[in-house]
NUDREN-517330 format. One line per 5 residues: number of its first residue (from 1); their letters; for each residue x, y, z of N, C-alpha, C. Coordinates in nm, 3 decimals. Layout:
NUM = a = X,Y,Z,X,Y,Z,X,Y,Z  ...
# end
This chain:
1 = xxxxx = -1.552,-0.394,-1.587,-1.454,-0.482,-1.525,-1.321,-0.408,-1.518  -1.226,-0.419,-1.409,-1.095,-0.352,-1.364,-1.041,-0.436,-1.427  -0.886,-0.344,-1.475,-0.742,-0.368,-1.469,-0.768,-0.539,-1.388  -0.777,-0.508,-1.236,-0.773,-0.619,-1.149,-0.842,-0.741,-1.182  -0.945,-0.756,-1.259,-1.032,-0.844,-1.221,-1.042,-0.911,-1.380
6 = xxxxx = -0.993,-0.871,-1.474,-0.925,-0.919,-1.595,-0.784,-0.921,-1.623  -0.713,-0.979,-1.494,-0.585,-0.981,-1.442,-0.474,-0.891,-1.575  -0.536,-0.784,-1.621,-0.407,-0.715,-1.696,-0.383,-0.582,-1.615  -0.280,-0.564,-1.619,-0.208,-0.566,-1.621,-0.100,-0.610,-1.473  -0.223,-0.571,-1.389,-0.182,-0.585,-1.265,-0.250,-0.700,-1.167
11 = xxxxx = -0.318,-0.819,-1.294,-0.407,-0.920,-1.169,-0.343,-0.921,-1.008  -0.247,-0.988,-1.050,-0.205,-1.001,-0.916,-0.170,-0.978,-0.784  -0.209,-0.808,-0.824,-0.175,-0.732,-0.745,-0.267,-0.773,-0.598  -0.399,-0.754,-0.660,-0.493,-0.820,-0.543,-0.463,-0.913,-0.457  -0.394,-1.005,-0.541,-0.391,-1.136,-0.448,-0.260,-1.115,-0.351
16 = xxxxx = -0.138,-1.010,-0.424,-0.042,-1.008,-0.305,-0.104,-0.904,-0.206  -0.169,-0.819,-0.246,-0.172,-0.728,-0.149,-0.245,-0.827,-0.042  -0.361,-0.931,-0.102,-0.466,-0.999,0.025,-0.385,-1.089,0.105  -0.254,-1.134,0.019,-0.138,-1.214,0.144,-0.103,-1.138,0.203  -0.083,-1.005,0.194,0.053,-0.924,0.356,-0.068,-0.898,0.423
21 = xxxxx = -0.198,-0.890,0.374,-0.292,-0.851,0.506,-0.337,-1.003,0.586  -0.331,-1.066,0.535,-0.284,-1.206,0.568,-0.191,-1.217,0.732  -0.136,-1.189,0.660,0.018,-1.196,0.715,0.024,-1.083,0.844  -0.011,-0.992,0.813,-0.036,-0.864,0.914,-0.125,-0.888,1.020  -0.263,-0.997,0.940,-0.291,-1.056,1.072,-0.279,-1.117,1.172
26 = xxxxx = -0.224,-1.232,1.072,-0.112,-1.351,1.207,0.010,-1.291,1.272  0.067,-1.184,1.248,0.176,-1.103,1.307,0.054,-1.048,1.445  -0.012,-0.968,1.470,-0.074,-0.898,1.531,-0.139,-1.005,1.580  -0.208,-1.137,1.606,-0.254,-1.223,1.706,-0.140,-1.295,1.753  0.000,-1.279,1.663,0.107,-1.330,1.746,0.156,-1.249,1.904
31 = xxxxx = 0.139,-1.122,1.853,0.173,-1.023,1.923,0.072,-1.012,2.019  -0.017,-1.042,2.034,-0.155,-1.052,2.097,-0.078,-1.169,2.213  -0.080,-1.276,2.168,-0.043,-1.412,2.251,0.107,-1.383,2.341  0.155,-1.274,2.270,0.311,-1.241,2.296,0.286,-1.116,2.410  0.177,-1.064,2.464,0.154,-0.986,2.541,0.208,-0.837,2.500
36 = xxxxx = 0.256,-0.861,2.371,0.318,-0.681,2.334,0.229,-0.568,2.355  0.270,-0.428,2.408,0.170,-0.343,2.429,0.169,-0.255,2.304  0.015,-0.222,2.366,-0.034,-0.167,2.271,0.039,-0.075,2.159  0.167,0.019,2.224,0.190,0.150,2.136,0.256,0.057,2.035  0.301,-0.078,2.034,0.403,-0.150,1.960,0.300,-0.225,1.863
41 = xxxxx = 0.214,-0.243,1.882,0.124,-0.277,1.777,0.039,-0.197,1.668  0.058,-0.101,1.748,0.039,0.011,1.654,0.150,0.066,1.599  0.266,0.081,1.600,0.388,0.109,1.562,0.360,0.031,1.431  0.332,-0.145,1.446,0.332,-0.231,1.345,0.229,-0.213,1.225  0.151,-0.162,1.314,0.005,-0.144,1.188,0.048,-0.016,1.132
46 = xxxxx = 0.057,0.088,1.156,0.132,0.172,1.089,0.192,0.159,0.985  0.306,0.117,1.023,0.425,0.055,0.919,0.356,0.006,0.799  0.253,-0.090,0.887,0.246,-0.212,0.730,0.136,-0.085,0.689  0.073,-0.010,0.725,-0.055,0.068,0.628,-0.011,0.146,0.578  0.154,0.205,0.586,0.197,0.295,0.508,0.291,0.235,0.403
51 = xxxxx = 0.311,0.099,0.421,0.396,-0.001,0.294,0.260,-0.015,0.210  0.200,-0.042,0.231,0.076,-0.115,0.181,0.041,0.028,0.055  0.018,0.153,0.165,-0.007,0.246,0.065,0.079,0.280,-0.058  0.230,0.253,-0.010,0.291,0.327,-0.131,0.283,0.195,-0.274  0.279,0.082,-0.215,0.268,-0.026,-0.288,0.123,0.019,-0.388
56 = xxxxx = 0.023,0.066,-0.343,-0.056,0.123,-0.379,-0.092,0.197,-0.500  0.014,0.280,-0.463,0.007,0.428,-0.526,0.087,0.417,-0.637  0.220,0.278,-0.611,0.262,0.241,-0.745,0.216,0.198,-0.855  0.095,0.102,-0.820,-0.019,0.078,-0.899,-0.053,0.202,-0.956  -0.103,0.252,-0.895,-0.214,0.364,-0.982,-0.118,0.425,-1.078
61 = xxxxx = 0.023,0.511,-1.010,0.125,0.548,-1.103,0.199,0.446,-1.243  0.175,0.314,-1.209,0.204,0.221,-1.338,0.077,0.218,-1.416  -0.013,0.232,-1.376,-0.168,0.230,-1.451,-0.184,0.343,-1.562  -0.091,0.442,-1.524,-0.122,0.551,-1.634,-0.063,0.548,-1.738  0.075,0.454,-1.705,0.125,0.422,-1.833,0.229,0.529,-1.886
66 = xxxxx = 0.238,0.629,-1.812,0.275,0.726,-1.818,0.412,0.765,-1.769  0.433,0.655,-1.660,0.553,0.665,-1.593,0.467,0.746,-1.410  0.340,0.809,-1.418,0.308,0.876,-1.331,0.330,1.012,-1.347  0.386,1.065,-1.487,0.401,1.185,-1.470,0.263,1.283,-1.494  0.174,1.258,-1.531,0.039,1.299,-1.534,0.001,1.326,-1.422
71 = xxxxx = 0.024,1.230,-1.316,-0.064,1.230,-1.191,0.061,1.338,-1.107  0.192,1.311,-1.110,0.280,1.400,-1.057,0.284,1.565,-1.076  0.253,1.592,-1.204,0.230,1.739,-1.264,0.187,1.839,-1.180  0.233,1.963,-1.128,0.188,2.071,-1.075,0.222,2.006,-0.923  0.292,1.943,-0.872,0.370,1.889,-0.718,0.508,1.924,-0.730
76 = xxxxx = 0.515,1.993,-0.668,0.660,2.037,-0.567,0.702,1.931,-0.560  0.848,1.879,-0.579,0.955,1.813,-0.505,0.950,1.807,-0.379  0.918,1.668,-0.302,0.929,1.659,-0.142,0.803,1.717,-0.095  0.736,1.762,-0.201,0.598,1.800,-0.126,0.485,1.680,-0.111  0.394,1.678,-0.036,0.286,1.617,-0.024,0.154,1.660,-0.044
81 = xxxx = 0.099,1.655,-0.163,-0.022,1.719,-0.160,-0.061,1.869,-0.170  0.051,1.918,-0.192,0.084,2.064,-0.233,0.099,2.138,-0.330  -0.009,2.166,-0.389,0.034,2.227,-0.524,0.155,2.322,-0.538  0.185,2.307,-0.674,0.293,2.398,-0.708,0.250,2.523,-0.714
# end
């Protein structure tokens, strides 16, 4: 059983993350009814899949308990995925 699913430390996380996708949906059939084109709906999904991720990644970095410095170790400043 997860962190998640024996709501410690982070139950809730699930349930907010399942409201903004919620929410991301009724935005995007609004936009649907609203005739917005396409590149602008993707602009939107974007956005929210790259909020969504870092929201994410805060999790995992609070999960270690560590502050994230474990998982940070051997990364360049401003780098992405780049070892030192």
């Amino acid at each position: 059983m997860t962190s998640l699913e024996k709501n410690e430390p982070f139950g809730n996380v699930a349930e907010a993350l399942t409201g903004q996708v919620k929410r991301l949906i009724k935005n995007i059939e609004g936009m649907a009814k609203q005739g917005q084109a396409a590149h602008e709906v993707e602009r939107t999904l974007w956005q929210s899949v790259l909020a969504l991720g870092r929201e994410l990644m805060q999790v995992f970095f609070d999960s270690l308990g560590d502050g994230g410095r474990r998982a940070r170790r051997g990364f360049k400043r401003g780098s992405y995925g780049a070892a030192a």
